[in-house]
Backbone bond lengths (Angstrom), bond angles and torsions (degrees), N, CA, C in turn:
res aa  C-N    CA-C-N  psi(-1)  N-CA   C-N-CA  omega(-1)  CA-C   N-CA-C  phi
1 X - - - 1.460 - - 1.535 109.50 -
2 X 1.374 123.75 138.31 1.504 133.48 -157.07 1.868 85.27 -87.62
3 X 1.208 93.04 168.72 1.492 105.83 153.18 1.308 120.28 -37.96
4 X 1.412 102.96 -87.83 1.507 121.14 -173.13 1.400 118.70 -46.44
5 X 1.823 117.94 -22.77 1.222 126.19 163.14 1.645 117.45 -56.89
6 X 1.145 81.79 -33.24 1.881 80.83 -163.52 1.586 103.91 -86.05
7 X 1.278 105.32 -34.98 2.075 113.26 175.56 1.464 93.90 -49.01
8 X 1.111 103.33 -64.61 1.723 103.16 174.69 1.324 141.41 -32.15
9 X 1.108 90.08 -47.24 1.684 125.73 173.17 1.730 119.18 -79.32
10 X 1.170 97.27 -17.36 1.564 109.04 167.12 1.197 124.38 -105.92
11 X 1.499 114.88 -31.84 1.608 130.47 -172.60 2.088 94.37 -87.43
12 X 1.448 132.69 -6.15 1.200 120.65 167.70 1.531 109.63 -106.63
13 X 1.241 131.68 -1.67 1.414 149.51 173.84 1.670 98.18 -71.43
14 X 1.735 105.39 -64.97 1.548 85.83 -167.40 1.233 116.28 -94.43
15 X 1.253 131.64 8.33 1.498 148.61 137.82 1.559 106.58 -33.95
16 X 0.968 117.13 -59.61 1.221 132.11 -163.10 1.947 102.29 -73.65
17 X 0.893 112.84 -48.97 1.592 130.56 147.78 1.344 101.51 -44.25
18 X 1.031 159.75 -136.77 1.055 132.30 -172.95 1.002 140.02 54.42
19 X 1.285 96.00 -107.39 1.656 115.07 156.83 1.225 123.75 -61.64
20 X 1.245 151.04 6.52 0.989 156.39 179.58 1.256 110.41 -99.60
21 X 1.361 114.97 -62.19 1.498 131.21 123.33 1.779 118.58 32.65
22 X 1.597 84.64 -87.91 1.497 105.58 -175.65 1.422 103.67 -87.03
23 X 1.079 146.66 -23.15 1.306 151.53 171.36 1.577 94.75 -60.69
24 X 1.414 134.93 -74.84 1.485 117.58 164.34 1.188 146.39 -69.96
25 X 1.126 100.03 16.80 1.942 113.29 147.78 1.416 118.88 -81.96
26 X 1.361 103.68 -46.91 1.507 104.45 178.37 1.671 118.18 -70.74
27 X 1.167 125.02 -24.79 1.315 131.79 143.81 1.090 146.20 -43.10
28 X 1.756 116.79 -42.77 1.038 141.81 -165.56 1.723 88.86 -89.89
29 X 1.572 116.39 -48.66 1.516 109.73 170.49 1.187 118.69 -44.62
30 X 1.263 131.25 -57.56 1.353 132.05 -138.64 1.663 84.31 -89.36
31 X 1.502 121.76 -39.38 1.713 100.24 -176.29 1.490 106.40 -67.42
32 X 1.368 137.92 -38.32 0.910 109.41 177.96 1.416 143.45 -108.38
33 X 1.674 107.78 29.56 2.219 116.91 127.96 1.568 98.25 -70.31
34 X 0.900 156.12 -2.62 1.508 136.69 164.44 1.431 114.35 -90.90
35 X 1.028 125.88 -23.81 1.333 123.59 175.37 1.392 129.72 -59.51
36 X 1.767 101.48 -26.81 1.528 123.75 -168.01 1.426 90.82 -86.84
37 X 1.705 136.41 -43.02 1.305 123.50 -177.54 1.487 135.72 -75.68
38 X 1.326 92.87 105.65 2.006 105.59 -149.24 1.851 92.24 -138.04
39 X 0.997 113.76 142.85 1.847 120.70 155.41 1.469 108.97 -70.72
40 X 1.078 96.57 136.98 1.625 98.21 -167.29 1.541 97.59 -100.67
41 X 1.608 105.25 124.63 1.431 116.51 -175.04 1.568 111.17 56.30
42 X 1.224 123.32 59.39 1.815 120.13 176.61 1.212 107.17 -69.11
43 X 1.232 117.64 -33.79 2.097 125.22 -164.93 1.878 87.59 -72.77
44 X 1.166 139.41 -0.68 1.658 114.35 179.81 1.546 95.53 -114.85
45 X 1.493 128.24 1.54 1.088 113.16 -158.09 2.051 99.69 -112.38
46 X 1.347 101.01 102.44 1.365 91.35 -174.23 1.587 122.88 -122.81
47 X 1.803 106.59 28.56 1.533 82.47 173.55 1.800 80.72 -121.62
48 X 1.138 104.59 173.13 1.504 107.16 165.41 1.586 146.57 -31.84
49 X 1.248 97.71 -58.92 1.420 106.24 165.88 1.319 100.14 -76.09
50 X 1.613 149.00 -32.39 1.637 102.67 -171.48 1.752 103.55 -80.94
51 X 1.492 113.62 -22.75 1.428 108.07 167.09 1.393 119.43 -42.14
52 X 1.706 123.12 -49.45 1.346 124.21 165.03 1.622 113.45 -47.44
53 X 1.172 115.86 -38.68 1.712 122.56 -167.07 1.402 96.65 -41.09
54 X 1.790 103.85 -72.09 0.830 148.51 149.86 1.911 122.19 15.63
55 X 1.314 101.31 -60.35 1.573 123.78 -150.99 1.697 77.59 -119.69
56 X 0.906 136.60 -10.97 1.455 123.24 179.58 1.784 116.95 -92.92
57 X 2.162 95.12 -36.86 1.558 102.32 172.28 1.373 104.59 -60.72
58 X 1.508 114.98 -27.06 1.507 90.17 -168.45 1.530 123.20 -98.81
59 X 1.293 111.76 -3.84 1.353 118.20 164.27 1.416 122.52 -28.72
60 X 1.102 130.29 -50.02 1.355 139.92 -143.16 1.884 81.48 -81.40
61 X 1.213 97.93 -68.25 1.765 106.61 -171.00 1.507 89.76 -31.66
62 X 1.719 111.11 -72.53 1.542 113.54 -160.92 1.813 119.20 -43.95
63 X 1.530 113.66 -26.07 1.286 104.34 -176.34 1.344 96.80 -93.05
64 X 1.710 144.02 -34.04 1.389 132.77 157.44 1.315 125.96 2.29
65 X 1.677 77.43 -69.18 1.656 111.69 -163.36 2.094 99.96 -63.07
66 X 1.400 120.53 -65.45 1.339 125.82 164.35 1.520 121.41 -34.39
67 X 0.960 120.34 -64.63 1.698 117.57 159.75 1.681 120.29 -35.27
68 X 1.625 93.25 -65.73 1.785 100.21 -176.13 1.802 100.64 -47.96
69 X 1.333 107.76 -50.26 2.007 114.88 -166.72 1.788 99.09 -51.81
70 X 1.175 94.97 -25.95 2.111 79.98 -173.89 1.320 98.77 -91.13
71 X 1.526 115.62 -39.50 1.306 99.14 178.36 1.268 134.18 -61.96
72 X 1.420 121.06 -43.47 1.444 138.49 160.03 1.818 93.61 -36.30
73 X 1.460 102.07 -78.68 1.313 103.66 163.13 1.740 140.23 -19.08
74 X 1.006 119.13 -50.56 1.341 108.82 147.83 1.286 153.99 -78.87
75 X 1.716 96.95 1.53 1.335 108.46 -176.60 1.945 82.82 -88.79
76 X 1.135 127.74 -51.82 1.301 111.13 -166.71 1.384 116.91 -49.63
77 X 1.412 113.15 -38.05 1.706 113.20 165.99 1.291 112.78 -32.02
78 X 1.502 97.13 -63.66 1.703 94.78 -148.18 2.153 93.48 -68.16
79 X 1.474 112.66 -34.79 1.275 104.56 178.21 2.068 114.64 -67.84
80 X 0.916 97.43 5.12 1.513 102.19 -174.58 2.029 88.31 -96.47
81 X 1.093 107.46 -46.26 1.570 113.23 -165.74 1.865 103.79 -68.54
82 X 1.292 94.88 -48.17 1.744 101.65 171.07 1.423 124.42 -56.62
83 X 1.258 117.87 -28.65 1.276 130.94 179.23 1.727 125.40 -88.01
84 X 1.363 101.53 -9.18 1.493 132.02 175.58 1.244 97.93 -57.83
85 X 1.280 126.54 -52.10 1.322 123.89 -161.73 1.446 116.98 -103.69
86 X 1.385 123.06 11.62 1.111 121.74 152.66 1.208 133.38 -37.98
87 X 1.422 147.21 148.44 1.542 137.76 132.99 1.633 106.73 -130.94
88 X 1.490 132.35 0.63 1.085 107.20 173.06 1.703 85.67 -143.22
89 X 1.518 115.26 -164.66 1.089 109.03 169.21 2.189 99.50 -164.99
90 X 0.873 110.82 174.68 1.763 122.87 176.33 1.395 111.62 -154.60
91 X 1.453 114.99 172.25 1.091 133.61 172.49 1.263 124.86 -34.00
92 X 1.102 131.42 -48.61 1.445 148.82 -166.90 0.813 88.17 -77.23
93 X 1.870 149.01 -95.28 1.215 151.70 160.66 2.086 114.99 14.34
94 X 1.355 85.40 -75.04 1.317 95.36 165.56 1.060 132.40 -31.49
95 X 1.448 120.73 -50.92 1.261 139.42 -150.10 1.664 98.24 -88.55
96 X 1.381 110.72 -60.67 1.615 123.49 174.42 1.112 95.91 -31.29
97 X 1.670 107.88 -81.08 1.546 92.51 -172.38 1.227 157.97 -66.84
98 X 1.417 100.77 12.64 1.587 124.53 171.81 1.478 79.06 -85.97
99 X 0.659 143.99 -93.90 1.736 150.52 -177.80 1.703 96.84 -0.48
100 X 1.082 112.08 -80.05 1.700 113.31 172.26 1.186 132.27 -36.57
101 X 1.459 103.03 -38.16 1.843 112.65 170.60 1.299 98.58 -67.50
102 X 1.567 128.33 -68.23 1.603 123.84 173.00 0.951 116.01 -24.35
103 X 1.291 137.88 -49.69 1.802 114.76 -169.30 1.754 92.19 -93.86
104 X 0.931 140.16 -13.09 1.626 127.59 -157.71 1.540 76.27 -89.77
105 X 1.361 136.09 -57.81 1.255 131.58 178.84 1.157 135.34 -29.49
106 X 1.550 110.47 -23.97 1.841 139.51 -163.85 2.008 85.73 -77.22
107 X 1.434 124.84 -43.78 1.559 123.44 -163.82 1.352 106.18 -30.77
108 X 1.245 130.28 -29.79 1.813 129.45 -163.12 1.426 109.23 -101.54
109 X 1.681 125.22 -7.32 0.695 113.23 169.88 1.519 114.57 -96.22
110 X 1.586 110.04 -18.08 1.431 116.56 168.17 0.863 92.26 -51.91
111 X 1.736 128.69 -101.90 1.182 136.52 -131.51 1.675 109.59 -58.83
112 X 1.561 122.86 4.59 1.132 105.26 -178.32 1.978 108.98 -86.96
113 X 1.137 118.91 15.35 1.215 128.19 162.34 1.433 123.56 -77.04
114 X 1.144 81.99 -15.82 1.857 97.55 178.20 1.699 106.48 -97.47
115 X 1.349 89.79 -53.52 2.172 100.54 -170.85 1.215 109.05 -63.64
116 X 1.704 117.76 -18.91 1.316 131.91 -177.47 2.048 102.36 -68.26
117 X 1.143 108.63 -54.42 1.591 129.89 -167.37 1.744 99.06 62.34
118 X 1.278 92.35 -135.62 1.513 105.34 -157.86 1.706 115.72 59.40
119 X 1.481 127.02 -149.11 1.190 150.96 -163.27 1.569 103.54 -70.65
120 X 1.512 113.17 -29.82 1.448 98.49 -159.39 1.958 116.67 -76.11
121 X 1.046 95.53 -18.14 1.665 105.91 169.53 1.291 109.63 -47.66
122 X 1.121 132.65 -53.52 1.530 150.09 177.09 1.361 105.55 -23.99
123 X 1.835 97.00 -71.47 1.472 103.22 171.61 1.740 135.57 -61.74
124 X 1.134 124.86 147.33 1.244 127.99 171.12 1.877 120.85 -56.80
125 X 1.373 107.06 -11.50 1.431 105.04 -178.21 1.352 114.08 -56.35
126 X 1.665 127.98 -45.34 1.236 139.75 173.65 1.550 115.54 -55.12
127 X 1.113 132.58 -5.89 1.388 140.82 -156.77 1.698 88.23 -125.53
128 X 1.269 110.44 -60.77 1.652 104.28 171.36 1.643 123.74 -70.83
129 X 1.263 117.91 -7.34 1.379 106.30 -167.17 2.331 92.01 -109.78
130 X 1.355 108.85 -2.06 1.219 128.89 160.08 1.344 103.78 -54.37
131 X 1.460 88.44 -85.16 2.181 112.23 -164.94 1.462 92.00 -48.13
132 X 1.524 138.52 -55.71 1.355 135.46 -144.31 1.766 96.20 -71.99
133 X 1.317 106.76 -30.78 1.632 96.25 -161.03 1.978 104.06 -89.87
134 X 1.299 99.37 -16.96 1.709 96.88 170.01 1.130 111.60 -114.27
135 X 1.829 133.09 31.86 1.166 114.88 132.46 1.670 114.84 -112.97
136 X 1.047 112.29 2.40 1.687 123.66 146.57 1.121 110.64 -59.90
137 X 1.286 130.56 -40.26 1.606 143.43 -175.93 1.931 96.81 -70.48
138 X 1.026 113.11 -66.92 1.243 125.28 173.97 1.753 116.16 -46.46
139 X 1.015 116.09 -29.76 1.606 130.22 -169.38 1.612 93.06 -83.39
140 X 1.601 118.49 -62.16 1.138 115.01 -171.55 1.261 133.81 -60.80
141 X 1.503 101.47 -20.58 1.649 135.11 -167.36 2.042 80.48 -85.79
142 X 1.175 127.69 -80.47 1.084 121.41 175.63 1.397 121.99 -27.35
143 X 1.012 144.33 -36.85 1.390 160.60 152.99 1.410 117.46 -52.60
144 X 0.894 101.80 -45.68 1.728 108.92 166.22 1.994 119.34 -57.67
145 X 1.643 97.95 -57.83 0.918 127.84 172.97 1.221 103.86 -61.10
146 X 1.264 164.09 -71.02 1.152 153.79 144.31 1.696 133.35 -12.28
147 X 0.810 107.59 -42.73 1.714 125.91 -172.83 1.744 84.12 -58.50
148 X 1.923 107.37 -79.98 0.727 117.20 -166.49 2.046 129.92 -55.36
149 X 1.285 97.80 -6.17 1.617 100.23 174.50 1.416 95.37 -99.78
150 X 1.121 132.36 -26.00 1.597 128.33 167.39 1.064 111.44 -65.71
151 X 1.642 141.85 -0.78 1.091 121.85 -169.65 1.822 102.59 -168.98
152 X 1.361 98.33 48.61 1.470 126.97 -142.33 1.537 73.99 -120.28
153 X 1.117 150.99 27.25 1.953 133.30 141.58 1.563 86.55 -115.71
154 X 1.028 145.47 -67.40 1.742 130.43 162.23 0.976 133.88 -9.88
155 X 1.958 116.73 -64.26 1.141 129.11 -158.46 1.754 106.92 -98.74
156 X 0.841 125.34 -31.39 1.247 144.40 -157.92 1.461 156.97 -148.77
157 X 1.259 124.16 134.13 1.506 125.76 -128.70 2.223 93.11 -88.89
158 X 1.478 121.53 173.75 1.677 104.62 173.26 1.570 121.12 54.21
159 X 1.659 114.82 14.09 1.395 97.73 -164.48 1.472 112.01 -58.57
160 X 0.937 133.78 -15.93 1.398 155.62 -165.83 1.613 95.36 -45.81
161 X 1.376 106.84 -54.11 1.859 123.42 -163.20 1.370 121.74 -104.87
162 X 2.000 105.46 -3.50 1.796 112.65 -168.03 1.914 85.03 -67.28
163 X 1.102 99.93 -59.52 2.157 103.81 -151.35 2.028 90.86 -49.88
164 X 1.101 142.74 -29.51 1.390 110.66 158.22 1.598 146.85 -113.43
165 X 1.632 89.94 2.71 1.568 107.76 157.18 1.871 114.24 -74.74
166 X 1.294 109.47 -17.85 1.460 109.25 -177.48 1.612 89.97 -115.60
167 X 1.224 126.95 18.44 1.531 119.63 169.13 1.483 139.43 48.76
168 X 1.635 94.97 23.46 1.135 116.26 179.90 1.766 142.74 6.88
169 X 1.617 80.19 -71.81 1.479 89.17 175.01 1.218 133.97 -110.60
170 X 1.774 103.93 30.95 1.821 105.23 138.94 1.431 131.27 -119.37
171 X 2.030 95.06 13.84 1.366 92.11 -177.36 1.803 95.32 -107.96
172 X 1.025 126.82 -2.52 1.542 132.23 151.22 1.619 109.53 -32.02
173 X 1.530 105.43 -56.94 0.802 110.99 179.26 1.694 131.64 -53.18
174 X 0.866 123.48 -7.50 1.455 147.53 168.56 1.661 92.36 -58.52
175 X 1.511 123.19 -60.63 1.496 114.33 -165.04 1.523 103.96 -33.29
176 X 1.187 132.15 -47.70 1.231 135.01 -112.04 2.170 93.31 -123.04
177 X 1.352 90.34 -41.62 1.564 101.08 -158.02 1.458 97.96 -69.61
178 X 2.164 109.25 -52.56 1.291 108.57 -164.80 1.617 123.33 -51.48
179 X 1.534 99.29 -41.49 1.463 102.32 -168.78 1.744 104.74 -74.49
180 X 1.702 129.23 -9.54 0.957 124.52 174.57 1.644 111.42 -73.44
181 X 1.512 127.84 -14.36 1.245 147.94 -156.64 1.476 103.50 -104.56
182 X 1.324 129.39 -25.17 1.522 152.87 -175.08 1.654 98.39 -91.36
183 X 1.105 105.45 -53.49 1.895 104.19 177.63 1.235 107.15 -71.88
184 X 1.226 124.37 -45.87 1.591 111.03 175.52 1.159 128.99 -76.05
185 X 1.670 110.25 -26.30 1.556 111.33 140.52 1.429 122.85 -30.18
186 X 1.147 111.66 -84.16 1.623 130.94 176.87 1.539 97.90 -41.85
187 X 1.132 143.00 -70.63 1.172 117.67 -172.05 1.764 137.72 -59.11
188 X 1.631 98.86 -30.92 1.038 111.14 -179.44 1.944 109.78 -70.55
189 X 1.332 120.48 -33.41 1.889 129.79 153.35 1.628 98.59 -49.93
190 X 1.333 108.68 -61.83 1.409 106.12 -154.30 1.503 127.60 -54.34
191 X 1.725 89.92 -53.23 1.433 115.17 -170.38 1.762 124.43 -107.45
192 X 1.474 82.26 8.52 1.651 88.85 169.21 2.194 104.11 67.50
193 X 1.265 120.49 26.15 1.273 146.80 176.88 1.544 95.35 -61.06
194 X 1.531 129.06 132.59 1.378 147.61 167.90 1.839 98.38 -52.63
195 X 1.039 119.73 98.62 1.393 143.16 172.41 1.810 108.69 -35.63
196 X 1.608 92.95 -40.21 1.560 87.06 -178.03 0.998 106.65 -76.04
197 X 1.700 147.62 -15.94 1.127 134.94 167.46 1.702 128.23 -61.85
198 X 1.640 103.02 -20.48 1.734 117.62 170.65 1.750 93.06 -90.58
199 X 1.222 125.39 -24.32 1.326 108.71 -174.59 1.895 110.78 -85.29
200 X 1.493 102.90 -37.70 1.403 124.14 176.69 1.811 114.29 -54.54
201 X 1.051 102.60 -14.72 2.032 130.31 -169.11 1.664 97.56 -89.69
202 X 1.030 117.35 -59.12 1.408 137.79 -149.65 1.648 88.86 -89.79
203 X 1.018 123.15 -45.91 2.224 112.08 164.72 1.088 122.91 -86.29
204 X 1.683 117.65 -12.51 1.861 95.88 151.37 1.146 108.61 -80.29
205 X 1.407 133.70 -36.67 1.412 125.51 -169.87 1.705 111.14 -50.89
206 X 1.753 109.00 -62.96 1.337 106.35 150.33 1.694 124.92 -9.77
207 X 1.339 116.56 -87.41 1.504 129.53 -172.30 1.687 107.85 -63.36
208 X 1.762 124.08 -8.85 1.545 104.51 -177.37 1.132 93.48 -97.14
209 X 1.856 123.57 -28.02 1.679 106.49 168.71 1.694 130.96 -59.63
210 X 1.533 105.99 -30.72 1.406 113.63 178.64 1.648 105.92 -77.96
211 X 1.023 115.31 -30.51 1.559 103.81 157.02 1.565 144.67 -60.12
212 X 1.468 94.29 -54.96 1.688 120.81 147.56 1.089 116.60 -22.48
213 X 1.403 117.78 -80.45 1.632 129.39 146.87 1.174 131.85 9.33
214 X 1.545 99.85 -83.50 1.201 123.38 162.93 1.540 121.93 -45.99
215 X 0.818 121.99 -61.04 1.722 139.62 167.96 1.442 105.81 -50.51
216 X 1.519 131.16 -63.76 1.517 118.24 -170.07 1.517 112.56 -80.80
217 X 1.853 118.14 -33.86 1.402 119.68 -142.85 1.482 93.54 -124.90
218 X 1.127 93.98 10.08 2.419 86.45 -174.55 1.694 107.80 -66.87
219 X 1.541 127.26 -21.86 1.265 132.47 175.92 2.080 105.20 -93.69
220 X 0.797 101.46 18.39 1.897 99.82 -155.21 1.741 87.59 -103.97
221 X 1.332 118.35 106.77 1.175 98.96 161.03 1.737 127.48 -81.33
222 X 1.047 123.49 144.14 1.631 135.80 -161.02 1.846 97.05 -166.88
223 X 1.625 94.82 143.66 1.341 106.85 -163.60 1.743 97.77 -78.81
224 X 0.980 130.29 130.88 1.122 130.04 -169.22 1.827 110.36 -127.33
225 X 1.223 151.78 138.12 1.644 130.73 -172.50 1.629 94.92 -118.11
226 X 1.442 122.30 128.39 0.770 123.41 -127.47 1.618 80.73 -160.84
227 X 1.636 126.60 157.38 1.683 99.11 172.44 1.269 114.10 -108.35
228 X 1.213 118.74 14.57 1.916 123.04 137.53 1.105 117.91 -57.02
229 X 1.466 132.78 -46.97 1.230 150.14 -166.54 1.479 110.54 -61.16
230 X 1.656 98.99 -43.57 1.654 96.57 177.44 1.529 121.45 -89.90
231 X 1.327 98.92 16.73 1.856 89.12 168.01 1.512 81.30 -145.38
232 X 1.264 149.23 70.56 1.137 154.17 121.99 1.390 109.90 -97.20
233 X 1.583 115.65 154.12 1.546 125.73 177.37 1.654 120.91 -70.09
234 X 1.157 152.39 122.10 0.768 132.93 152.72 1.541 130.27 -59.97
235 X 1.547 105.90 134.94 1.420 110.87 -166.40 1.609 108.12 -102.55
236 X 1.632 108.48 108.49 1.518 116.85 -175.61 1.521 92.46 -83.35
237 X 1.931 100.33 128.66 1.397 106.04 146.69 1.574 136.75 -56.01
238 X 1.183 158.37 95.84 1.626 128.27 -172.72 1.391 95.71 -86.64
239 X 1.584 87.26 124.27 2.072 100.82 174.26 1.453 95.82 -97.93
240 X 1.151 131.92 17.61 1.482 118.99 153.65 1.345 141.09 -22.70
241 X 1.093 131.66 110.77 1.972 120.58 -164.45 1.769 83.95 -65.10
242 X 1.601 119.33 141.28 1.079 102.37 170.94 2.020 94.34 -114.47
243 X 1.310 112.16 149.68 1.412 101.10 178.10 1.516 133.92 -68.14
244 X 1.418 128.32 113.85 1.475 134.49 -158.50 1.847 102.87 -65.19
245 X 1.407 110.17 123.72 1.203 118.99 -178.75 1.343 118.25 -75.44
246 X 1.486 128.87 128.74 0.992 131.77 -168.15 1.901 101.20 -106.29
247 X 1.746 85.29 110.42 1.770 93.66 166.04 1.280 141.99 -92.42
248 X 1.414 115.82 123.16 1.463 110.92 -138.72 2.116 86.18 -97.03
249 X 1.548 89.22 150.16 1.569 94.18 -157.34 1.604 90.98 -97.05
């Protein structure tokens, strides 16, 4: 094996590390919001209805927990889709995405506003300390996403097709929006600010991306799951060389 074989051979090893990497973070999250969803004391509860009592306190946790899993959940998509186009990687790279695991990591401390119960639901802190940690999640993910189209003949294989399979130019838009979403955060804690105006922020932002969308990516095919999608066929290409027929004149 040459040199350059083996650089090769080493530089797709810890690549691969990497990702593997982040594949058990996002795992390691999601088992532990499941750990917290338990009936509290089931072995004392033995006629029916307090079993119902029972299975009803814990509902709330259990749908928490279901919401947070897709969401967590879709951030790994889109980091599974970003990472597609890798072939090399550096420091900087690295670093972001330790950055990305950090806030995706924050999910267990959200939801412990919920697993906690009592009084604090009442308050709005649980609802803000939610939004703050998945558009931090979103910021970092943007950052990621960025690095790598800046440096997408270096880093990465297809650059030709990353800037609109990763949708480039409405998730740019994140530079600009998140930290506008953080100040009105902050003000609305700070300054005692009408809440629906941080809540009123956060559903146009919603509706200018689904428009956006609409406008740049409505012709773009991208795998999307959808509930057509799951009882439709999937259509296999065969990239088979097929043999070119020779016509005899």
């Amino acid at each position: 094996m040459s040199t350059r074989e083996e650089h090769e051979g080493k530089k797709e090893f810890q690549l691969e590390r990497i990702i593997f990497f982040s594949d058990a973070v996002f795992a390691i999250i999601i088992t532990i919001m499941v750990l917290d969803v338990k009936l509290p004391d089931v072995v004392k509860y033995s006629t029916e209805t307090e079993a119902r009592s029972a299975y009803l306190q814990v509902l709330p946790k259990l749908t928490a927990f279901i919401v947070t899993f897709f969401v967590v959940g879709q951030f790994w998509m889109r980091h599974l889709r970003i990472f597609s186009y890798l072939r090399d990687y550096n420091a900087p790279l690295v670093f972001i995405n330790l950055l990305f695991l950090l806030s995706v990591s924050l999910y267990p401390f959200a939801l412990s506003f919920v697993f906690n119960g009592g009084k604090m639901m009442k308050y709005t802190w649980a609802i803000y300390t939610y939004v703050s940690i998945t558009y931090f999640t979103t910021f970092t993910e943007t950052l990621l996403t960025g690095y790598l189209i800046r440096n997408k003949v270096l880093l990465c294989l297809k650059d030709t097709e990353m800037e609109n399979v990763l949708r480039w130019k409405i998730v740019r838009i994140n530079y600009f929006i998140v930290p506008v979403i953080f100040v009105l955060l902050y003000c609305t804690i700070g300054f005692d600010i009408d809440n629906r105006i941080f809540f009123g922020f956060i559903i146009l932002y919603s509706v200018l991306i689904r428009v956006l969308t609409f406008v740049y990516y409505r012709h773009h095919k991208r795998d999307r799951i959808t509930i057509a999608s799951l009882f439709r066929r999937i259509k296999v290409e065969d990239h088979r060389a097929t043999p070119k027929r020779i016509h005899k004149k």
